[in-house]
N, C-alpha and C positions, 0 to 999 in steps of 0.2 A: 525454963523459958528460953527462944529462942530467941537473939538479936538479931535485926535485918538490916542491910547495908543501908549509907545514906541514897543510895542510887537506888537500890530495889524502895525503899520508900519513897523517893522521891518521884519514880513510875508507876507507884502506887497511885500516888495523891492526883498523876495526870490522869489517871484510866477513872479514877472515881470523880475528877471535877467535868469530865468530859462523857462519864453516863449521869451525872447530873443533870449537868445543861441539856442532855436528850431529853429526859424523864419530864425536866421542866417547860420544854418545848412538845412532849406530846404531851403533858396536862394543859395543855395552855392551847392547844389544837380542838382537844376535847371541851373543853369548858365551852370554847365557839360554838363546836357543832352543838353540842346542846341549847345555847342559849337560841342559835337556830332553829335548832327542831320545836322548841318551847313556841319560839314566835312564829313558827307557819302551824303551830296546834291554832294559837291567838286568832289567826289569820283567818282560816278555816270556820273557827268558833264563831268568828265576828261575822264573816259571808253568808253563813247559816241563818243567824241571827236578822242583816237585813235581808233574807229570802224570806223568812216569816212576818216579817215587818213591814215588804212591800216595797222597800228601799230601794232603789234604782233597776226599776224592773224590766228596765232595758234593755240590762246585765243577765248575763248566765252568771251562773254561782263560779265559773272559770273566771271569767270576765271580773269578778268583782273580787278574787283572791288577787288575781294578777292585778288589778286595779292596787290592793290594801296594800302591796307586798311593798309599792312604789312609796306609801305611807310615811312620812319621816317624824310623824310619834303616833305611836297604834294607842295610847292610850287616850289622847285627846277623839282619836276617832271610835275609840270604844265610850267613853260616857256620851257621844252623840247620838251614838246607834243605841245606847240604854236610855237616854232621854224621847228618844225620838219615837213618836205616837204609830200605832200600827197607821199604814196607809191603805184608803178607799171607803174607810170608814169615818162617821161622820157622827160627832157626839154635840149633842145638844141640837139638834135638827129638828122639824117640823117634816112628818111624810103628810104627803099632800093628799094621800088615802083617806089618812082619820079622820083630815078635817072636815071633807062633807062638802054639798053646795052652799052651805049659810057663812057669812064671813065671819070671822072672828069679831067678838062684844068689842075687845079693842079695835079693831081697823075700822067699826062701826061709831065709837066715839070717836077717832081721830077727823075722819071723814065728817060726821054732822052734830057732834058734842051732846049727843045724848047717850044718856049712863042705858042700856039695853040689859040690864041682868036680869 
């Protein structure tokens, strides 16, 4: 076995604490870009998302990434857009087709208080 000087060890211990500190500054670069690319996936997702939903139709699907991106929590804006009812549709409605010229038995009691069934 060979011994090495206090000096060749001690230039040792600087060369390996100093590609540490690199290694740990490019994981630490990388983790960002990731968590970046993660959340303009989110962004994207979520743009799509109010496109089919009718959500600010304003908006170009540009328009509404660049809008989320500004976002300062994408998740509270994601359970909105998952909440939020497709738009231009209308549930629980009367179309004005079906009913015909005779008015409804109700609007017919409301009007003169007889039972019409």
């Amino acid at each position: 076995m060979q011994k090495i000087s206090s000096k060749d060890a001690s230039a040792l211990l600087k060369q390996a604490g100093a590609s540490i500190r690199h290694l740990v500054e490019e994981n630490q670069q990388l983790k960002e870009k990731l968590a970046n690319q993660d959340r303009d996936r989110r962004i994207v997702k979520l743009a799509q998302e109010m496109e089919e939903k009718g959500l600010n139709n304003e908006l170009t699907l540009a328009e509404k990434v660049a809008h989320l991106r500004k976002a300062p929590n994408l998740e509270v804006t994601e359970q909105a857009v998952k909440i939020a009812s497709v738009q231009g549709r209308v549930i629980g409605g009367i179309d004005p087709d079906e009913l015909g010229n005779s008015p409804h038995p109700f609007e017919t009691f409301i009007e003169t208080g007889e039972d019409v069934r």
